[in-house]
LOBA-565249 format. One record per residue (C-alpha): residue in one letter; x, y, z. Coordinates in steps of 0.5 Angstrom, whole numbers, plus 500, padded with zeros to 3 digits. Each point is the difference from the previous one (the first is absolute). Example, Ala and Ser with C-alpha at 12.3 -4.5 7.8 and 13.67 -1.06 7.14 Angstrom:
<sites>
a525491516 s502507498 
</sites>
This chain:
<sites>
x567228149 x506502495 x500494497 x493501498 x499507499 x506500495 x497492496 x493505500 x502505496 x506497496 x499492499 x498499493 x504506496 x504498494 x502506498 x506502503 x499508499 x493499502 x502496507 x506505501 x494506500 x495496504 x505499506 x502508499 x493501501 x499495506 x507502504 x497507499 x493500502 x501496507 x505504501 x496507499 x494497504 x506496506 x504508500 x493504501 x497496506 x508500503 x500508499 x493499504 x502496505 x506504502 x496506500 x495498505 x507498504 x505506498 x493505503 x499495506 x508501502 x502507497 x506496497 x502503495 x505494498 x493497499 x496505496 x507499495 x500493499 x492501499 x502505495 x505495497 x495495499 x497505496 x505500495 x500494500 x494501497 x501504495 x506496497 x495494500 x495505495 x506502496 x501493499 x494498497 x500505496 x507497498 x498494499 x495502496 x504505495 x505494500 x496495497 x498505494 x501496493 x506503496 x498506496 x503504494 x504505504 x501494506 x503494495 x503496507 x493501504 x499504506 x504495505 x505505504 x494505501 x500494506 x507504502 x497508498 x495499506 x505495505 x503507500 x495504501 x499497506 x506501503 x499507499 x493500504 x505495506 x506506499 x494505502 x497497504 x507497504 x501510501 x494500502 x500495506 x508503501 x498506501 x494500505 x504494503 x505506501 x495505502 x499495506 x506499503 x501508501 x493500502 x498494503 x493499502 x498494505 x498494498 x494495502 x501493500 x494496499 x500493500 x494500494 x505504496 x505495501 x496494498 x498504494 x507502498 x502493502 x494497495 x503504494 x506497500 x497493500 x496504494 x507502496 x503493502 x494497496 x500506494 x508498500 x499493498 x495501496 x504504495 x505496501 x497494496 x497504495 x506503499 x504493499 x494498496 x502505495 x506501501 x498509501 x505504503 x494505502 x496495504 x506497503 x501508503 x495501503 x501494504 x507501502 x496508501 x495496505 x505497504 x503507501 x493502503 x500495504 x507501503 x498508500 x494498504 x503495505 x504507502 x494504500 x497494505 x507501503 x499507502 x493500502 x502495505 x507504503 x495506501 x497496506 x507501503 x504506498 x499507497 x505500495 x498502493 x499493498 x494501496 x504505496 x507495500 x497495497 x495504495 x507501497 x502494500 x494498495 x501505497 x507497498 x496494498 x496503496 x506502496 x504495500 x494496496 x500506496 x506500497 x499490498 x494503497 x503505496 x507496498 x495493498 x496505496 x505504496 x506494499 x495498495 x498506497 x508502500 x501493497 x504495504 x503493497 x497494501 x501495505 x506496500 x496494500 x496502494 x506502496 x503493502 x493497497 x499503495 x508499497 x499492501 x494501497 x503502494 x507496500 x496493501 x498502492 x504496494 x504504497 x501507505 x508499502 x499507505 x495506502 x502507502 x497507500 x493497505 x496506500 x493500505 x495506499 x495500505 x493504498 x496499507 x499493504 x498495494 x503504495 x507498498 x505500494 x506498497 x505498496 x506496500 x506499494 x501493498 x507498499 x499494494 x505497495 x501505493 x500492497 x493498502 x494501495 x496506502 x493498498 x502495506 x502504504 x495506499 x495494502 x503498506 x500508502 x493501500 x499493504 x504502505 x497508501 x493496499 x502495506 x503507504 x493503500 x496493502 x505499505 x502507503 x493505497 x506503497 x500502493 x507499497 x504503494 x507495499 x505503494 x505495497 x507500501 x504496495 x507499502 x506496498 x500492503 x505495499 x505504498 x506499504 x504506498 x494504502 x499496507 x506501502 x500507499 x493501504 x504495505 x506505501 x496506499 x495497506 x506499505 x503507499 x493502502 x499495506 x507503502 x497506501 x493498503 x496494501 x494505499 x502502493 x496497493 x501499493 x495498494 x499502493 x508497500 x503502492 x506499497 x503504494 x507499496 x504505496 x506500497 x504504506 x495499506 x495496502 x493503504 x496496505 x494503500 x495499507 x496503505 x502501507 x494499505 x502504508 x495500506 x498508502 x504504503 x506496497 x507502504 x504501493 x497505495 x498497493 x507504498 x505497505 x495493499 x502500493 x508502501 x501495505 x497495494 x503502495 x508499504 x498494502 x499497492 x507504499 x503496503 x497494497 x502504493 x502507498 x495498494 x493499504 x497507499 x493500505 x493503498 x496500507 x494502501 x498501508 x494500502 x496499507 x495493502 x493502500 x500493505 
</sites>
């Protein structure tokens, strides 16, 4: 059934940004009509058991619901062309209402809390009923089928917000197995379950807030890119003749499908620069077919084959090294003078660095003192954007 909904409503779309809106919409709208008749349905039980643990996870559904129209919406906004005031496209609007989703969770999460409460300090009988329990029983099912089904769409387009709302449908399915739970306890003891374990739900719902809201804002604050892709694309780039070296790999994220980056190229100052301009363009035109990424690289010459120069970058390489494991340099220069000799290069730091830049360039700098007193250094420290 999964299978066919999703080959019914997607099989036969090229465009990669039609495809994503498409599944948006689908994932969205099953998920509307499924989350209205399980608000329904647990309705009908949470009336026929007076469970106000019931009447909660209804309400949950009804969220549920809710998210899934914002969704559709997203997904229809995000599919946008560029335009003038929008250049890099509409793409992180997916994100924006991911967000406004978890708002809708957040409140819904108080108020299921708060009348939970409300019913341990004044708990009120409840009446099992075994068409409830099937009911409840049904819904699970339901979820479990909404879950998997969201799962594959999401894989399909690799979509942070389709993978949520499965990851949100399996935490309905534990919150409503706990409010079967209670139902079922309230047979035997008069305990205040029913308001315990609306808590409980309330806790779910929660905790499925704060994924959705750390998956939507990471990109929308900017996050690096995975390491597997940095790895790919800097193999990508070093397997051209001519590139010696890659450094300052930056990624920009715009929104699901809408990627941008840049790369500087380390190549030798001796090589042809029409050569080498040319054999740019045809590894940024290989980066967008390869990676649907459009790719800017600068060109770095620097100095090869000349021993003195080598060997400085050698010597300067292992003081570094002596220091951190971690620690990079690149754009390595040397200059002459009468009275000194300037090794000029930039030191790359992973965040949240250990020494502050100052300390960084002092330890250096002893370092290459003691080689000779002669060598001055002109450090630049920046951080890793990977």
């Amino acid at each position: 059934m999964i299978r066919l909904l999703i080959k019914l409503f997607t099989d036969g779309e090229a465009d990669t940004a039609r495809l994503r809106t498409r599944c948006g919409v689908l994932s969205g709208s099953v998920g509307i009509v499924l989350n209205i008749l399980l608000f329904i349905l647990k309705m009908i039980a949470g009336s026929m058991t007076g469970s106000i643990a019931v009447k909660a996870d209804a309400f949950n559904n009804l969220s549920d619901a809710a998210a899934s129209f914002v969704n559709v919406f997203g997904f229809k906004l995000a599919g946008r062309p560029a335009d003038d005031e929008h250049p890099f496209g509409h793409g992180r609007l997916e994100y924006i209402c991911a967000m406004i989703v978890t708002f809708l969770i957040f409140f819904m999460g108080y108020e299921l809390a708060s009348s939970s409460f409300f019913k341990i300090v004044n708990p009120e009988p409840v009446t099992f009923s075994l068409p409830s329990a099937a009911i409840l029983a049904a819904t699970i099912l339901g979820k479990l089928w909404l879950a998997l089904f969201n799962r594959r769409l999401g894989k399909k387009i690799d979509s942070p917000a389709i993978s949520a709302a499965a990851a949100d449908s399996v935490g309905d399915m534990a919150a409503t197995a706990a409010t079967l739970v209670s139902l079922i306890l309230s047979r035997y003891t008069e305990l205040p379950l029913d308001g315990v374990f609306g808590l409980g739900v309330a806790v779910f719902i929660f905790v499925a807030g704060v994924k959705i809201f750390k998956s939507a804002s990471s990109p929308l604050l900017g996050q690096p890119p995975q390491k597997e892709t940095v790895e790919k694309l800097q193999n990508k780039i070093l397997a051209y003749d001519g590139i010696i070296g890659v450094h300052d790999l930056m990624v920009h994220n715009y929104g699901p499908g809408q990627l941008f980056g840049s790369a500087h190229a380390e190549v030798p100052s001796t090589g042809n620069i029409m050569e080498m301009h040319d054999t740019i363009d045809l590894i940024e035109q290989e980066i967008k077919r390869e990676f649907g990424m459009m790719f800017v690289i600068h060109l770095d010459p620097i100095t090869v084959d000349d021993e003195h120069i080598d060997g400085l970058r050698e010597k300067t390489l292992e003081i570094i090294r002596s220091i951190d494991e971690e620690l990079l340099i690149h754009d390595f220069r040397v200059v002459e003078g009468v009275t000194h000799t300037n090794l000029i290069f930039d030191l790359v730091t992973p965040h949240k660095y250990k020494y502050k830049p100052s300390e960084l360039v002092r330890m250096v700098e002893d370092g290459l003192a003691g080689l000779d007193k002669t060598y001055y250094a002109v450090i630049t420290v920046e951080e890793s954007y990977v």
